[in-house]
C-alpha positions in Angstrom: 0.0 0.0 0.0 2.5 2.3 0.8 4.6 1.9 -2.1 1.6 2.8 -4.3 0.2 6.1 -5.4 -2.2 7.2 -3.9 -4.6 7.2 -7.2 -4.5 6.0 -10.7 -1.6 7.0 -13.0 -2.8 9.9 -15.7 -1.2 8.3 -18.2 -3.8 7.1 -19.6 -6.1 10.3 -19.2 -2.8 12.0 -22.1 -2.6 8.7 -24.1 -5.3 9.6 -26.5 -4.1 13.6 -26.6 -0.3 12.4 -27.5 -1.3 9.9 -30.1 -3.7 12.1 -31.7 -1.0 14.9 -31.9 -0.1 15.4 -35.4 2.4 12.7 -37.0 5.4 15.9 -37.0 5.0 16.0 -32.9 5.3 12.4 -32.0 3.9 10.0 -34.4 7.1 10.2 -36.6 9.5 8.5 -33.7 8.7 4.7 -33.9 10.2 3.7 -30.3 7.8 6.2 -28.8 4.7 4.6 -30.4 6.0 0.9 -29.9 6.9 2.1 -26.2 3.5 3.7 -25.6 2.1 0.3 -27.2 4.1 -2.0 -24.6 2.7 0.9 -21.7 -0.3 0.6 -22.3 -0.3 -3.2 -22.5 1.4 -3.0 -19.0 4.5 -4.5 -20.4 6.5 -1.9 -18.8 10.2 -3.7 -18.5 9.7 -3.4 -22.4 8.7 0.1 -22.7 11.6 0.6 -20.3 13.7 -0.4 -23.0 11.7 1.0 -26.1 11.1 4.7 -24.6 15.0 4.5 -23.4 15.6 4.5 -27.4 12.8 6.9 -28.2 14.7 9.6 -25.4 17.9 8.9 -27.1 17.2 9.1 -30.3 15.6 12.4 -29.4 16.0 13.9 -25.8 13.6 16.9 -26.7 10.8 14.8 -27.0 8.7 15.6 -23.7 6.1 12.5 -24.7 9.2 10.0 -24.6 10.3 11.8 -21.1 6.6 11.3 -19.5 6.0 7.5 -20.6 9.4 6.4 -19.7 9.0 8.3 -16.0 5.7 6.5 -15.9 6.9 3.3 -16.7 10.2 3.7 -14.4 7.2 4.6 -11.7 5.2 1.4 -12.3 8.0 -0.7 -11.4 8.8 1.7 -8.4 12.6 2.9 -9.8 11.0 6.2 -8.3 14.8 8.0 -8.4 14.4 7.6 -12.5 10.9 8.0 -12.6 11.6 11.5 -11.4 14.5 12.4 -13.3 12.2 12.1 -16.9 9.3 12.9 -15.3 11.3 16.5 -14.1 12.3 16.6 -17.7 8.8 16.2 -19.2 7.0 19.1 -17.5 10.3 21.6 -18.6 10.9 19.9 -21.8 8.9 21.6 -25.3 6.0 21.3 -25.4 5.5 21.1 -21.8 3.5 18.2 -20.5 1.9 19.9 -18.0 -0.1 17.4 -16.7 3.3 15.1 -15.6 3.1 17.7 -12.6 1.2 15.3 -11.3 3.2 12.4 -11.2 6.0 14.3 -10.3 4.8 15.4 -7.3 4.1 11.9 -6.3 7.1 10.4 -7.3 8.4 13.2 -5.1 6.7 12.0 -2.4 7.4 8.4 -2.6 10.5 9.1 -2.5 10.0 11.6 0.4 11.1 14.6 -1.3 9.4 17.0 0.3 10.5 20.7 -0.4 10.7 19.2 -4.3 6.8 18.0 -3.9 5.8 21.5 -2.5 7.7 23.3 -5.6 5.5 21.5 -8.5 2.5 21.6 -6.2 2.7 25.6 -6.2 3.4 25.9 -9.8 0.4 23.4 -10.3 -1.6 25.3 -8.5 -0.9 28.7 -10.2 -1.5 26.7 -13.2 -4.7 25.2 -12.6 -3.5 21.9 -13.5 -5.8 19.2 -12.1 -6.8 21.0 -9.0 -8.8 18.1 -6.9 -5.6 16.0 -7.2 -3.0 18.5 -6.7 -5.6 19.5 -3.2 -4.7 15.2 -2.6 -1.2 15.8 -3.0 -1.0 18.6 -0.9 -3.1 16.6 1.9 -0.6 14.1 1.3 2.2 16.3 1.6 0.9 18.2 4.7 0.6 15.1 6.5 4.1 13.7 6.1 5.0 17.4 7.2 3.3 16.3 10.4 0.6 19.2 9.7 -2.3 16.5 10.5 -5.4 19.4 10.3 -4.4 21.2 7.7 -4.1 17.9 5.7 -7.8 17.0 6.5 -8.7 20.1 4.9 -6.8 19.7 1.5 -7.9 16.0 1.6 -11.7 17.7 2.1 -11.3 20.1 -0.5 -9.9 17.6 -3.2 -12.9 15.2 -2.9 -15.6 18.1 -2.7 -13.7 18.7 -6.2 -13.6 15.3 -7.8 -15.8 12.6 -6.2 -13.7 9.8 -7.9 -11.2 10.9 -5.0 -13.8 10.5 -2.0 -13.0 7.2 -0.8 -8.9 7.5 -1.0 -9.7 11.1 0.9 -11.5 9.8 3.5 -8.8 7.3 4.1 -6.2 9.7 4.8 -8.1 11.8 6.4 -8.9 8.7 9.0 -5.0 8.9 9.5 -4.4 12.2 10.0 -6.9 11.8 13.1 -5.1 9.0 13.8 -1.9 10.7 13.9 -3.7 13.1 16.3 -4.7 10.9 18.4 -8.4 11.5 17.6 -9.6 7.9 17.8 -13.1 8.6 17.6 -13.0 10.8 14.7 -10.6 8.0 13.1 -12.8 4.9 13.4 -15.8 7.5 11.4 -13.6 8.2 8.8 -12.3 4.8 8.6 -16.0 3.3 8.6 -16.9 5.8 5.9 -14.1 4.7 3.4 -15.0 1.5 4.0 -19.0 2.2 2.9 -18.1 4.5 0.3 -16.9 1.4 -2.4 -16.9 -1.5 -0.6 -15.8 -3.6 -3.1 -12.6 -2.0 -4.2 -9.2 -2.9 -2.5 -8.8 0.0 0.0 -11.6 -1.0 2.3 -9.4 -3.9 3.2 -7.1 -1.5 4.6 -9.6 0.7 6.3 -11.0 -2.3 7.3 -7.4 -3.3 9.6 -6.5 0.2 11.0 -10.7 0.6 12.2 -10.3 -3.0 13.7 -7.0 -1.4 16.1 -8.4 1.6 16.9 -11.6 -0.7 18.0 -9.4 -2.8 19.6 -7.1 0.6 21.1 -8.5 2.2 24.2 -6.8 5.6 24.8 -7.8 7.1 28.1 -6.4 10.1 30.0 -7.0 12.2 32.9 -5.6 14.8 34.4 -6.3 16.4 38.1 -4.4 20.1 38.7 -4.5 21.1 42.4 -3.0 24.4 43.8 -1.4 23.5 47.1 -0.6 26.8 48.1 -0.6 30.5 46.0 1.3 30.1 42.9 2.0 26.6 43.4 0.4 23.9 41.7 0.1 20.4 41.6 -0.8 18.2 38.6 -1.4 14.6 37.8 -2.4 12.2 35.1 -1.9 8.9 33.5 -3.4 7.5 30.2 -3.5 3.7 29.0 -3.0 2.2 25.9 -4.2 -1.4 25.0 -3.5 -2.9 21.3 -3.6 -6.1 20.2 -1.9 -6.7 17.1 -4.0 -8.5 14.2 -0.8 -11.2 12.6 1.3 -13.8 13.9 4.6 -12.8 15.1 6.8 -14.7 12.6 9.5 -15.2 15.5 7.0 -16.3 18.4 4.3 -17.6 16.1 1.3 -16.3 18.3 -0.3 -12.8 18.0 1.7 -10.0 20.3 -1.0 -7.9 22.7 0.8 -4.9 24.3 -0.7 -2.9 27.5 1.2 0.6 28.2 0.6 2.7 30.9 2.1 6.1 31.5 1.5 8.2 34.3 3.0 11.6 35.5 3.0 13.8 38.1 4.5 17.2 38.5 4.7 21.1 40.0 4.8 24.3 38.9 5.9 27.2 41.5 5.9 30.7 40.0 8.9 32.1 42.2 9.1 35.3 39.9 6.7 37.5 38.1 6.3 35.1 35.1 8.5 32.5 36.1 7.7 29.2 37.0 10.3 26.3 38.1 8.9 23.2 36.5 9.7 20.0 38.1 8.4 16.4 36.8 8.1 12.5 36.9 7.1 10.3 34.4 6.7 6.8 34.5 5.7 4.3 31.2 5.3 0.1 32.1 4.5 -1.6 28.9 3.2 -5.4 29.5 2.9 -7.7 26.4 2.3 -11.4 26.1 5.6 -12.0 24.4 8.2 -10.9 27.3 10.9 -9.1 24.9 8.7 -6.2 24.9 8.1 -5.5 28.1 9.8 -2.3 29.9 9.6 0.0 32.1 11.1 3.7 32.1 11.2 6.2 34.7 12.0 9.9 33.5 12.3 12.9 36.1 12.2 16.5 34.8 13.3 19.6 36.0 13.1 23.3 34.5 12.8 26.7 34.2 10.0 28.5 32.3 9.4 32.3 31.1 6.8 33.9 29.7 7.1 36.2 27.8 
């Protein structure tokens, strides 16, 4: 899953627009249109080969640069992929749809500040807007940006329905990520009605069965014990049992972690607090390895300003 895109390949949205190109475009190299052939029959080691000669033969050719970054991209050679793909949306005439891919070979490849540069020319473009909203979700998210992802992932499928399901799969994560369990298991549930017979509902299906199966529980209890000092407490739980068999152990691993702090603030100065902590995590599993415990104490110094 991970080493997919996150939606179909636009390749096959240009095919048509490329072949029908008059013959003086592309038509008149004949590795390009045996390349495209072997593409589109999915025989992509071939086309690999094919569209290597079509680029040769002539490196301006921005159509033999976008097929042979797609077909690097099907068999996941995602450096290469990126390297035509780059050359195809700055190559004449520009294939300006290859922003696409780009950006998610980018990604895959966990190129960030490089998926953020075509996304903002994409944008100022107008090229594809609902998937370049997806991307950016997708891009927010590995930037740790959780909320603001669940908004580009909201916007792309009010765009395009087509996207809705893959959408409301991420966003499921980004709660996740967040810690919103509730929120998760919805959006999980959702992707899972939205087109229940595709292949994604399978994973929807496994990460709404852990956070089922996850209870996340915290409280917290602040006391002042005397002016300007303060007293707080709390501890959280965390139960998850994992859904395969451990191939070492051969039985399925259940882990139990509890955390629980306590601490004190004591504002000594106008704006000045001394912070001191304890933190304690005891994880308990059925397979003994990875069971621990950890004891952390604190101490500090905070201003505001």
């Amino acid at each position: 899953m991970a080493n997919k895109s996150a939606f179909s390949s636009i390749g096959a949205l240009l095919l048509f627009s490329l072949l029908a190109s008059p013959s003086g475009s592309y038509g008149e190299n004949a590795f390009l249109t045996q390349g495209i052939d072997q593409y589109k029959a999915e025989n992509y080691e071939e086309a690999i080969d094919i569209l290597s000669k079509a680029r040769k033969e002539n490196p301006g050719s921005s159509a033999a640069a976008f097929f042979l970054g797609l077909a690097h991209k099907q068999v996941m050679d995602y450096p290469k992929a990126l390297i035509h793909l780059q050359d195809a949306v700055t190559l004449h005439p520009k294939i300006k749809e290859a922003a696409v891919e780009l950006i998610d070979v980018a990604l895959q490849l966990d190129r960030v500040e490089g998926a953020k540069k075509w996304i903002g020319v994409a944008e100022r473009e107008g090229i594809y807007p609902a998937k370049i909203a997806f991307l950016k979700g997708l891009t927010l998210k590995k930037e740790r940006r959780n909320l603001e992802a669940v908004a580009s992932f909201k916007q792309a499928m009010a765009m395009d329905e087509a996207l809705t399901q893959a959408a409301e799969f991420q966003i499921a994560l980004c709660y996740l990520n967040e810690r919103k369990l509730h929120a998760a298991k919805e959006q999980f549930q959702a992707a899972v009605l939205y087109a229940p017979g595709s292949d994604l509902p399978r994973y929807a299906r496994r990460y709404q069965d852990l956070v089922k199966e996850s209870i996340f529980v915290e409280r917290a209890l602040r006391v002042t014990l005397a002016p300007k000092v303060n007293l707080q407490a709390s501890g959280q739980a965390f139960l998850q049992k994992f859904k395969n068999v451990h191939t070492v152990f051969l039985q399925e691993r259940e882990d139990d972690i509890y955390q629980g702090s306590i601490g004190a603030t004591w504002e000594f100065f106008k704006n000045t607090d001394l912070l001191l902590q304890f933190n304690k995590t005891r994880a308990d599993s059925n397979i003994a390895i990875y069971d621990y415990d950890r004891e952390v104490y604190t101490a500090g110094i905070e201003y505001r300003f």
